[in-house]
C-alpha positions as CSV (number, residue, x, y, z in Angstrom):
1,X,-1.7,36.5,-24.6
2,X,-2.0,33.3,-26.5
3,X,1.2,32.3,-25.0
4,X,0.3,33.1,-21.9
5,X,-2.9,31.0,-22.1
6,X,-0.6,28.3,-23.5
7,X,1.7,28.2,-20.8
8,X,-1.3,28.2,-18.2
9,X,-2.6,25.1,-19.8
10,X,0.8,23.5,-20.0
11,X,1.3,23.7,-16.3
12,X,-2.0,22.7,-15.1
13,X,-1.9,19.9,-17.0
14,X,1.4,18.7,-15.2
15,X,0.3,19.8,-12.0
16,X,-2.9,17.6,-11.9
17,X,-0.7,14.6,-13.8
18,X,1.7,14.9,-10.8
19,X,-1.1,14.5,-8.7
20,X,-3.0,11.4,-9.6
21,X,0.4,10.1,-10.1
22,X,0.4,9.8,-6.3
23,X,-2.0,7.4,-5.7
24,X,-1.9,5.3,-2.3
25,X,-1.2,1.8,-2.9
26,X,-4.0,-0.5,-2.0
27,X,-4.2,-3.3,0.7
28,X,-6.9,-6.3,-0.1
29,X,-9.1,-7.5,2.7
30,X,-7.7,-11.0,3.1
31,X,-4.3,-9.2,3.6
32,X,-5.6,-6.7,6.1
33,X,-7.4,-9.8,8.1
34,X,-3.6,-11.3,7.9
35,X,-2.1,-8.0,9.3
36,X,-4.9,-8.0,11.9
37,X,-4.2,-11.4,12.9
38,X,-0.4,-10.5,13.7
39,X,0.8,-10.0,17.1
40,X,2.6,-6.1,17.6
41,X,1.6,-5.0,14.4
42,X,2.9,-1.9,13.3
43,X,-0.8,-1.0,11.4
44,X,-3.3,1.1,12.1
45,X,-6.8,1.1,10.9
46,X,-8.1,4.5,10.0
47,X,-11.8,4.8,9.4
48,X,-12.8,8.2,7.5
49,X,-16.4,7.7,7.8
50,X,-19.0,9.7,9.6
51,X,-18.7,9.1,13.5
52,X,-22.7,7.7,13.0
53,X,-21.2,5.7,9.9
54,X,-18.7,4.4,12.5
55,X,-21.7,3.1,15.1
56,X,-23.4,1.8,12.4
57,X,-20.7,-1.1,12.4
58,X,-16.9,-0.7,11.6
59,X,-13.5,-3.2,11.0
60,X,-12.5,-4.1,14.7
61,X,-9.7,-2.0,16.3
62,X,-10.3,1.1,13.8
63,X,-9.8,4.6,14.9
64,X,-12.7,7.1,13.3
65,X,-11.6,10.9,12.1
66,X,-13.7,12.0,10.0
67,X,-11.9,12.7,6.3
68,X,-13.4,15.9,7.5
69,X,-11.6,16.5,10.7
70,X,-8.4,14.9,9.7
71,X,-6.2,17.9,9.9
72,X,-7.7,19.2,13.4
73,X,-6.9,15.8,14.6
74,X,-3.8,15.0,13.2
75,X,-2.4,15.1,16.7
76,X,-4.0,12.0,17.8
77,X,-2.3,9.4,14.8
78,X,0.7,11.8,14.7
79,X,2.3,9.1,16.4
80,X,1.7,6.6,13.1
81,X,3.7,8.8,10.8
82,X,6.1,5.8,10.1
83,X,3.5,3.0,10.5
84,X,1.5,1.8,7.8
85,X,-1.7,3.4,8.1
86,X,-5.1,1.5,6.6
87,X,-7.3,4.5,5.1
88,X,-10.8,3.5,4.3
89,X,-14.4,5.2,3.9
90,X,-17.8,4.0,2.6
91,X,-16.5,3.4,-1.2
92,X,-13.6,5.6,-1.6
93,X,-14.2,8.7,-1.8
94,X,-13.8,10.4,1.4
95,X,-10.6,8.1,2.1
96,X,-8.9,9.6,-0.7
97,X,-9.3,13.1,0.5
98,X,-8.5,12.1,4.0
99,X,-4.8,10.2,2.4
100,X,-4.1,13.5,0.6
101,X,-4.2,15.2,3.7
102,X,-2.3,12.5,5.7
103,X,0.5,12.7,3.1
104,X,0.6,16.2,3.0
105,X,1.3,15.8,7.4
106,X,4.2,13.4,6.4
107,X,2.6,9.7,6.6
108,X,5.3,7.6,5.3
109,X,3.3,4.6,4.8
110,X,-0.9,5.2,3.3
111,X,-2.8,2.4,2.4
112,X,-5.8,2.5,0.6
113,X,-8.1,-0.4,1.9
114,X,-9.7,-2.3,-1.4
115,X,-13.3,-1.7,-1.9
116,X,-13.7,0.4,1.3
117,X,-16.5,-1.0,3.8
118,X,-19.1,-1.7,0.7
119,X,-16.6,-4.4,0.0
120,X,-15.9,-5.6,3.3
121,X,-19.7,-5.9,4.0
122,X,-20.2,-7.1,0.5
123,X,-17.6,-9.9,1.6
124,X,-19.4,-10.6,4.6
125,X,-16.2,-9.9,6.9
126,X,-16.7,-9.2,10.5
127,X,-17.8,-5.7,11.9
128,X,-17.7,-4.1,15.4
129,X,-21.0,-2.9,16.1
């Protein structure tokens, strides 16, 4: 029994390790305003946020799924599969969820936006509104 326990242990551990040890790499702000500013980007700008979170005021040409709703909607960004793909929320939590989910679908290419929308408003960057 004690073995079995053992063993248990042993492979949880290594699950959860290989987990966190895919973590989406992160894109600042100034190199998202850089990426924004190019003609025929290849980027899209997913905002995981509430859709009244959205209203509220969000980065200009971002789509909103809710980190919720991302798997029932998965057919409108299928098309991004191979493009790099900006993943924000409120401060990080949501967007994290919402890039497990995207990865899981086959998204090549996740990015994890740098201090979600607290730091983009804390930066005083532009917002649609």
């Amino acid at each position: 029994m004690k073995l079995i326990k053992l063993s248990l242990v042993t492979l949880l551990s290594v699950i959860s390790l290989l987990s966190f040890a895919q973590q989406t790499v992160t894109i600042s702000q100034q190199e998202l305003l850089t990426l924004m500013a190019t003609p025929n980007k290849q980027t899209i700008i997913l905002d995981v946020r509430s859709a009244e979170e959205f209203a509220e005021g969000h980065i200009k040409g971002a789509i909103n799924i809710s980190h919720e709703q991302i798997n029932a909607n998965l057919s409108k960004i299928s098309a991004f599969k191979d493009q790099t793909v900006i993943v924000h929320c409120r401060s990080g939590r949501r967007a994290i969820s919402a890039e497990n989910d995207l990865r899981a679908a086959g998204f090549s290419d996740l990015r994890h936006l740098e201090g979600d929308m607290n730091g983009w408003q804390a930066a005083n960057l532009p917002l649609i509104k």
